[in-house]
C-alpha positions in Angstrom: -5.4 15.1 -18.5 -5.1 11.4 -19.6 -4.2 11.2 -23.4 -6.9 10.3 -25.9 -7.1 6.9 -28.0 -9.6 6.5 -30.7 -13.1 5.0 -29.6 -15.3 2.8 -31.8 -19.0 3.7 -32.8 -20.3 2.6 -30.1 -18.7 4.4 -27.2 -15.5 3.6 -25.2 -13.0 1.4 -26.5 -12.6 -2.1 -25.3 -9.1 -3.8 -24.3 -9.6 -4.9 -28.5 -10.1 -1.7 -29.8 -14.0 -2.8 -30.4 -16.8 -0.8 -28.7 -17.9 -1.8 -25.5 -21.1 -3.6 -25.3 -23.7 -2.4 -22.8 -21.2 1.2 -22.3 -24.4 4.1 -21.8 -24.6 7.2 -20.0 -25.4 7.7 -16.5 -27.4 10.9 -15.5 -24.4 12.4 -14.5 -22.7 12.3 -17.7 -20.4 9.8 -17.0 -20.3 6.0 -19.1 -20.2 2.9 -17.7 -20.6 -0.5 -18.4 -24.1 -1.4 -17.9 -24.5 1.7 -15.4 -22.9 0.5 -12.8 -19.2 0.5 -11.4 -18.0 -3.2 -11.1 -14.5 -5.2 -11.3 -15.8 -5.7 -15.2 -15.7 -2.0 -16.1 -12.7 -1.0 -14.2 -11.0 -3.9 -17.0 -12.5 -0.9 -19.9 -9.2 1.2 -21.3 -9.6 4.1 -23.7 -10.0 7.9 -23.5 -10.1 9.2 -20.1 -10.4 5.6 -18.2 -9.1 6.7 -15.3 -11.5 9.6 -14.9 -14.3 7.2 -15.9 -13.7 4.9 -12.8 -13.2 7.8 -10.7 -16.8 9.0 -11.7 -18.2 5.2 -11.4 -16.5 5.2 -7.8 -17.4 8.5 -6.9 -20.8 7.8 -7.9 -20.9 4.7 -6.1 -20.7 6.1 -2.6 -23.8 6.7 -0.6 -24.6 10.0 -0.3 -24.0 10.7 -3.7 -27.0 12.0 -5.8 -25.2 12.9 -9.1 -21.8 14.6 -10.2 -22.1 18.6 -11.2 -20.0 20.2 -13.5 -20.4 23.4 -10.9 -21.6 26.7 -11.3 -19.8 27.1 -14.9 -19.6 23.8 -15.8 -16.0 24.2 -15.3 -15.7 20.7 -13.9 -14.9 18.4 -16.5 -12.7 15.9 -18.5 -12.9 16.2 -22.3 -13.3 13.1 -24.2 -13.9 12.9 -28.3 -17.2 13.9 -29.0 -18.2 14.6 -25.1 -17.3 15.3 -21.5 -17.2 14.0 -18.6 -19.2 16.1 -16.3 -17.7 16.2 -12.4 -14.1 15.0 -12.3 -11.1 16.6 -13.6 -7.5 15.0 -13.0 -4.1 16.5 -14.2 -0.7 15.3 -12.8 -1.2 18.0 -9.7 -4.2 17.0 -8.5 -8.1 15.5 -8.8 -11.5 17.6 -7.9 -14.8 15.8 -8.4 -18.2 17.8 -7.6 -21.3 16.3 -6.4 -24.7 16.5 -5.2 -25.4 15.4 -2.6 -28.1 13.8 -0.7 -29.5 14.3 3.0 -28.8 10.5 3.7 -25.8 11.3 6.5 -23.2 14.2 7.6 -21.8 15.6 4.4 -18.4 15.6 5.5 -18.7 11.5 5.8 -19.9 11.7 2.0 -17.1 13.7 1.5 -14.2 11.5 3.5 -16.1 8.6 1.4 -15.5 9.5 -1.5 -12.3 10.7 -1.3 -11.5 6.8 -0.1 -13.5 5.7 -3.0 -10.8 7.1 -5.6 -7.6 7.6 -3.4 -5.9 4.6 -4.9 -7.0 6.0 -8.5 -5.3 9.6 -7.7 -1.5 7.9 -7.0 -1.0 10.5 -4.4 -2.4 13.2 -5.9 -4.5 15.1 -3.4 -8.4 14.9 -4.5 -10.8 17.7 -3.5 -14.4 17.0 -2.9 -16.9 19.8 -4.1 -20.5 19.7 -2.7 -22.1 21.9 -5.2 -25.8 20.8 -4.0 -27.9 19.1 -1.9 -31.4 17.5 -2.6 -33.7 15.8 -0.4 -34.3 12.2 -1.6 -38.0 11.8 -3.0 -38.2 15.4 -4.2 
C-alpha cells in the first residue's frame, strides 16, 4: 500500500497541501479531478495517488463500465475516511476489477487495461478481474 498524507476538507491533497478544486467521486468510487483522467490530475499527489490514476486509467479504457470491489468487496485501497473500490497495489503486485461492457472481446478490455496502467505498476504484474458484464442501455 502507498503511505497516507493528510488531505484537506475538501478531498485529496494538492501539490500545496490545499484541497483540490473540482476532486468528486466517480460512480465507481474512485476521485478525480473533474471526473475525468487527464495530464492535470495525474499532477494530484496525496493518499493513494498512485492507485487513484490507476482507477482514472483503468476507467478510461473502452470497455470499461465501472470498477467492482468483487464479490466481498475485497478489492480495495484504504484512504482516510474512504476507499478506493477496484484497485489494490502492494510492492508484489496490482489487481483491479471491473465491469465490463459488451462493446468488444473481453480479453481486448482486459489486455487494454492492463496497457492503460503498466507504466503505473513499475513491473509489477497487474491482474485484470472481470467481475460483470452489463449490456450498454440496460
Amino acid at each position: 500500500m502507498t503511505s497516507a498524507a493528510p488531505t484537506g476538507p475538501g478531498g485529496p491533497a494538492s501539490p500545496g497541501g490545499q484541497a483540490s478544486p473540482g476532486a468528486s467521486a466517480s460512480p465507481g468510487g474512485t476521485a478525480s479531478a473533474g471526473g475525468t483522467a487527464s495530464a492535470a490530475g495525474e499532477a494530484r499527489s496525496g493518499p493513494a495517488t498512485e492507485e487513484r490514476l490507476i482507477a482514472d486509467r483503468a476507467l478510461a479504457c473502452h470497455g470499461v463500465a465501472r470498477l467492482s470491489g468483487g464479490p466481498f468487496g475485497t478489492v480495495a485501497t484504504y484512504l482516510p475516511g474512504g476507499r478506493l473500490t477496484g484497485v489494490s497495489a502492494d510492492e508484489r503486485e496490482v489487481e483491479i476489477a471491473i465491469v465490463a461492457t459488451l462493446d468488444r472481446p473481453l480479453p481486448q478490455t482486459a489486455d487494454e487495461v492492463r496497457g492503460a496502467v503498466a507504466d503505473l505498476a513499475g513491473g509489477r504484474p497487474v491482474h485484470v478481474r472481470i467481475d460483470d458484464i452489463i449490456v450498454e442501455g440496460s
